[in-house]
C-alpha positions as CSV (number, residue, x, y, z in Angstrom):
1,X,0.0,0.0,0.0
2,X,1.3,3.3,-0.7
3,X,1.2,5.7,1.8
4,X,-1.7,8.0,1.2
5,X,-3.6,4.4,0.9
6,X,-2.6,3.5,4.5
7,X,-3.7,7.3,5.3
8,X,-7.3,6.5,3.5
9,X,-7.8,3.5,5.2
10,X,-6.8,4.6,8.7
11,X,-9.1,7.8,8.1
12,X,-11.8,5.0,7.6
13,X,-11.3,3.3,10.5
14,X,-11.4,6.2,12.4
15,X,-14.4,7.9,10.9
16,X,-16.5,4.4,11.7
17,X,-15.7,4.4,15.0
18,X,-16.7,8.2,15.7
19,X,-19.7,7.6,14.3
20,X,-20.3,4.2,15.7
21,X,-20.9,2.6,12.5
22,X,-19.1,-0.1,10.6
23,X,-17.0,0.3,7.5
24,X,-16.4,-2.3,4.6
25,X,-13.9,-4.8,4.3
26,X,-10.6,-3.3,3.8
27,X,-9.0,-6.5,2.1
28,X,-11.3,-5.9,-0.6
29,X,-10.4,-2.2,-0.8
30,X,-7.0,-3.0,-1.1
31,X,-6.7,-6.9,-1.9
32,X,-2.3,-6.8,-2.4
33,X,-2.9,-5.8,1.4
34,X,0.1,-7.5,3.3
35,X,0.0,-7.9,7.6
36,X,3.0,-5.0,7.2
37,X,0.5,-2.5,5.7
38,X,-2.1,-4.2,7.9
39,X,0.3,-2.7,10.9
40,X,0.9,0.4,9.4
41,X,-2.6,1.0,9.2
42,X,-3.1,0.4,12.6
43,X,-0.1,2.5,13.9
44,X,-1.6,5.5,12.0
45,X,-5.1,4.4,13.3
46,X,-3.6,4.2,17.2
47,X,-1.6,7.6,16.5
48,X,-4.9,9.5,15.2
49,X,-6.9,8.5,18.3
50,X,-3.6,9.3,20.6
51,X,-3.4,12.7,19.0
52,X,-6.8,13.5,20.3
53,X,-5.5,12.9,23.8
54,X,-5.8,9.3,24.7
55,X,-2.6,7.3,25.9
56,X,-1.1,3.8,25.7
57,X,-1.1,1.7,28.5
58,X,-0.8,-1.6,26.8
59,X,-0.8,-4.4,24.2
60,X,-3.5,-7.3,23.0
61,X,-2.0,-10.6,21.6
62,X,-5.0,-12.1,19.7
63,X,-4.9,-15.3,17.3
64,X,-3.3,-17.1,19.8
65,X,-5.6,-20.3,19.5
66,X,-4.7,-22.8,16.8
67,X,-8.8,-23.3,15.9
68,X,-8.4,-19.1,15.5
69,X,-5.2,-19.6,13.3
70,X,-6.9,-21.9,11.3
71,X,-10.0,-20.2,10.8
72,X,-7.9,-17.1,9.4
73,X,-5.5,-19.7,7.3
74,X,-2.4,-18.2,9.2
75,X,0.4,-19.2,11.8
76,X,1.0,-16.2,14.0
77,X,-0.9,-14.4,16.3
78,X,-1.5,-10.6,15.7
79,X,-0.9,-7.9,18.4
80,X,-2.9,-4.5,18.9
81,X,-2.8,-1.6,21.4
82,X,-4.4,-0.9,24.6
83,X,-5.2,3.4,25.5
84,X,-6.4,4.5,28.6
85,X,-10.1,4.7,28.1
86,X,-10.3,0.7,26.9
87,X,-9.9,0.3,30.8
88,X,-12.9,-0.2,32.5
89,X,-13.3,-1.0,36.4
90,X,-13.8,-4.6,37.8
91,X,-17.8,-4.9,37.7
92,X,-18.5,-1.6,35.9
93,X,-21.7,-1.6,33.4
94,X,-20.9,-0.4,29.8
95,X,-22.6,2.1,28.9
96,X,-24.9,1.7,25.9
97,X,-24.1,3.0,22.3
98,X,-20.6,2.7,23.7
99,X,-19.3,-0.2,21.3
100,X,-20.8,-1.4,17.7
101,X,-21.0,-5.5,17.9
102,X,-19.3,-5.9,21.6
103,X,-17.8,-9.3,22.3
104,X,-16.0,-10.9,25.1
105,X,-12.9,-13.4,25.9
106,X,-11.4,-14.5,28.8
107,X,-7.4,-14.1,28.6
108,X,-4.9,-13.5,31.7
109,X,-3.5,-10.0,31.8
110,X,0.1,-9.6,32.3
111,X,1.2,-6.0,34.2
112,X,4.6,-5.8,33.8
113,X,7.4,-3.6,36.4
114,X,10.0,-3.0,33.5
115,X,11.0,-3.1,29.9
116,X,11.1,-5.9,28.1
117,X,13.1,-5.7,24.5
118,X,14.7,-7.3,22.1
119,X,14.5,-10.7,19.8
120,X,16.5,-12.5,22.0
121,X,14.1,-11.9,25.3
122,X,14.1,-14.6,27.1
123,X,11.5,-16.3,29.6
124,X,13.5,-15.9,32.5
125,X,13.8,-11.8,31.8
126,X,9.8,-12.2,30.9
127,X,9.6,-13.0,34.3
128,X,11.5,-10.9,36.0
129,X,9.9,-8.3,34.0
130,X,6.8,-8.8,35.6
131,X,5.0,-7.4,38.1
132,X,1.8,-9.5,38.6
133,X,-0.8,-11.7,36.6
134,X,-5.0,-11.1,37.0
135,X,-7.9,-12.5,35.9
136,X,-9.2,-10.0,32.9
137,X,-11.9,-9.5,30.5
138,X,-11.4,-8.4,26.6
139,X,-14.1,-6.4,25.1
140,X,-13.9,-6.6,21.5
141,X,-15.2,-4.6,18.8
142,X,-14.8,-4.0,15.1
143,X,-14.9,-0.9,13.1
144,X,-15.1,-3.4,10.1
145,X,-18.2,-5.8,9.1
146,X,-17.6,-9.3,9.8
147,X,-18.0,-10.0,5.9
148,X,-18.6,-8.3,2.9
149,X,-22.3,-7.8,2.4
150,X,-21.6,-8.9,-1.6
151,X,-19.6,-11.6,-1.6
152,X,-20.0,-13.0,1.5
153,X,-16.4,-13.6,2.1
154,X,-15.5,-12.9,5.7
155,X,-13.2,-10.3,6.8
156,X,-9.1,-11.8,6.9
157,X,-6.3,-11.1,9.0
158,X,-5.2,-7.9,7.5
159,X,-8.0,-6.3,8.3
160,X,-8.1,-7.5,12.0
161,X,-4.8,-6.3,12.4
162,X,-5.9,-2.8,10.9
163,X,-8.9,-3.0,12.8
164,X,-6.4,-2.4,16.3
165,X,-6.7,-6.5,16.6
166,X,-10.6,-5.9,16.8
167,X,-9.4,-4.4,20.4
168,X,-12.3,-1.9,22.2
169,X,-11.7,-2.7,25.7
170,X,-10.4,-4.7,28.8
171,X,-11.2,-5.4,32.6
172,X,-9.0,-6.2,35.1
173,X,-9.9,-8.6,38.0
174,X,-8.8,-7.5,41.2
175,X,-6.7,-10.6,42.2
176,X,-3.4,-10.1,41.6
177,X,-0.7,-13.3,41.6
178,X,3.3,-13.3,41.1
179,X,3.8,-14.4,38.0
180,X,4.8,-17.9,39.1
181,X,2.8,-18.6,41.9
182,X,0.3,-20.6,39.5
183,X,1.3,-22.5,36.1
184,X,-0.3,-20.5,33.9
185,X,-1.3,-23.4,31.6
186,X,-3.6,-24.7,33.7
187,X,-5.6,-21.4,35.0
188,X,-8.5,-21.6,33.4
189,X,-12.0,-20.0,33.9
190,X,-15.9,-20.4,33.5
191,X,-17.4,-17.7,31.9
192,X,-21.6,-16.9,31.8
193,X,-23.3,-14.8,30.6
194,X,-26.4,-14.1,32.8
195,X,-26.1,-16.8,35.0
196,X,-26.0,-19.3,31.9
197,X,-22.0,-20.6,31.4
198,X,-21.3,-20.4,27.7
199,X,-17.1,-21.0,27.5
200,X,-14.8,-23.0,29.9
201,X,-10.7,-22.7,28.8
202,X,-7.8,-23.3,29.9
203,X,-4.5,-20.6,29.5
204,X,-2.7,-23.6,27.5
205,X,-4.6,-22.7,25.0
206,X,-3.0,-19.4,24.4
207,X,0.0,-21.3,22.9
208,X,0.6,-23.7,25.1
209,X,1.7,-21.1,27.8
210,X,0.7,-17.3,28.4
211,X,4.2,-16.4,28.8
212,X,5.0,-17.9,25.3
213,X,2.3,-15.2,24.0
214,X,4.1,-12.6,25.8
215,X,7.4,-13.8,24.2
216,X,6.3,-13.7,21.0
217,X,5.1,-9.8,21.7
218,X,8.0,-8.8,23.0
219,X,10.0,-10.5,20.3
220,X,7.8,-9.0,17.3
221,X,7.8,-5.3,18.7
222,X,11.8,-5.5,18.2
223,X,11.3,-5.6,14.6
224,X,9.5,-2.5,14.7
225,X,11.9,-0.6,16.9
226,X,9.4,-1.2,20.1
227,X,9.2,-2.7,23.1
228,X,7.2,-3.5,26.0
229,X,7.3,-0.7,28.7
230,X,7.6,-0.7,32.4
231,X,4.1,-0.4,33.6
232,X,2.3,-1.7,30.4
233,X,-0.8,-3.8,30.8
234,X,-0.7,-7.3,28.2
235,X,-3.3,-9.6,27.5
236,X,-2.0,-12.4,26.8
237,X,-4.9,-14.0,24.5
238,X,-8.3,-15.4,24.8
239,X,-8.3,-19.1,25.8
240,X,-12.3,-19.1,24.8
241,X,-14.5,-18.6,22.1
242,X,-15.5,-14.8,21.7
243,X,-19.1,-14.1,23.7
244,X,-21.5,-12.0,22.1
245,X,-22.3,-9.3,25.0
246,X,-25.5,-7.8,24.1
247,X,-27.2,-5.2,25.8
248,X,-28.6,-5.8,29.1
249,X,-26.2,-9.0,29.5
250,X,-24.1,-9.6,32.3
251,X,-20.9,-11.6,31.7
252,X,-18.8,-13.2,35.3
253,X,-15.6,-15.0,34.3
254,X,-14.6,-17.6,37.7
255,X,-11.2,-18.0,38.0
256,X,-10.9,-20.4,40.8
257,X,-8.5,-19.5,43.0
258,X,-7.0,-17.2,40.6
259,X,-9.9,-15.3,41.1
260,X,-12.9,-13.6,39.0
261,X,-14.0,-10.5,36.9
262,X,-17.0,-9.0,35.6
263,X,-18.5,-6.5,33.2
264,X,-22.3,-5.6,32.2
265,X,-23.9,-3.7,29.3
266,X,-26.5,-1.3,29.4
């Protein structure tokens, strides 16, 4: 894509979500589309909101599953960024007109105490760049239909990766864990909506480990001249099928002992 194409479709993305109304597939758009123009849509996407005052606190891994990776025909997860107002309080109630088509997935959130860089990261400064796990929430959205309305053909990777990796939102639980204190492949949770449990996961599903996920973040940045940031918030990845939340629903994820988290929707 050239760059005033990049500019276009980032101004798209943009425009739908101001006016809370989706925009057409951008694969068809722009079909030579590569994941590197996907990016660089989305950095220009992330930059327009951030010059309107919003910050970065963060970074989604999504695609992490292999029936996700399948469905998409790739083998990679995709990455996306967290601002500030994506974070909503443990048990808060969405307000509604907030998102288009909201969703949600249960994923472990990784809040980290300092930098981590570099292609060569390893686990062992993964964890020691940690501060703690929690239970979380991902509220998901898309500024792009979920398929063309002509064809039929269902949106692809590059537009969910210009699409912010379909990111809208996040909760954190308020249990907080060292990093080690639990093997993160076998924290899993039940999540319901209204009483009713539709989704049960475990974290191996993100990979086979969260702190693979993470890895694989940290690693990709580095070939984009960035890295993860003392204080940053990650979500590690959905280890559940996405949960339609629609309006009036109530969704509880239950941890166990490594704890719960909520969010409603008006």
């Amino acid at each position: 894509m050239t760059p005033d194409e990049i500019e276009d479709a980032a101004d798209t993305l943009f425009a739908a979500e101001h006016l809370n109304s989706q925009t057409g597939l951008l694969s068809r758009r722009f079909p030579g589309m590569t994941m590197d123009d996907a990016y660089a849509v989305q950095a220009r996407f992330v930059a327009k909101k951030i010059e309107t005052g919003r910050k970065r606190i963060g970074w989604k891994i999504g695609l992490t599953s292999r029936a996700m990776q399948d469905a998409l025909s790739i083998d990679t997860p995709d990455s996306g960024v967290l601002l500030d107002d994506m974070l909503f309080e443990d048990g808060a109630t969405v307000p509604g007109g907030r998102f288009i088509q909201p969703r949600i997935e249960a994923e472990i959130a990784f809040v980290m105490k300092a930098p981590l860089a570099g292609e060569s990261a390893t686990r062992e400064e993964m964890i020691a760049a940690t501060d703690y796990v929690a239970p979380s929430l991902e509220i998901l959205d898309t500024r792009i239909l979920r398929a063309d309305p002509e064809t039929g053909k269902a949106r692809v990777v590059t537009d969910t990766i210009s699409d912010n990796a379909a990111n809208a939102g996040l909760v954190l639980g308020s249990a907080r864990h060292g990093v080690d204190a639990h093997d993160l492949r076998w924290v899993g949770a039940i999540v319901s909506r209204d009483g009713v449990v539709e989704e049960t996961g475990l974290g191996a599903g993100v990979l086979n480990d969260p702190i693979t996920s993470v890895l694989w973040l940290a690693r990709r940045m580095a070939g984009y001249g960035q890295q993860i940031e003392a204080g940053d918030i990650v979500l590690s990845g959905s280890f559940i099928r996405p949960i339609e939340a629609t309006p009036g629903s109530h969704i509880t994820a239950d941890f166990g002992s490594f704890g719960s988290v909520s969010v409603s929707f008006d």
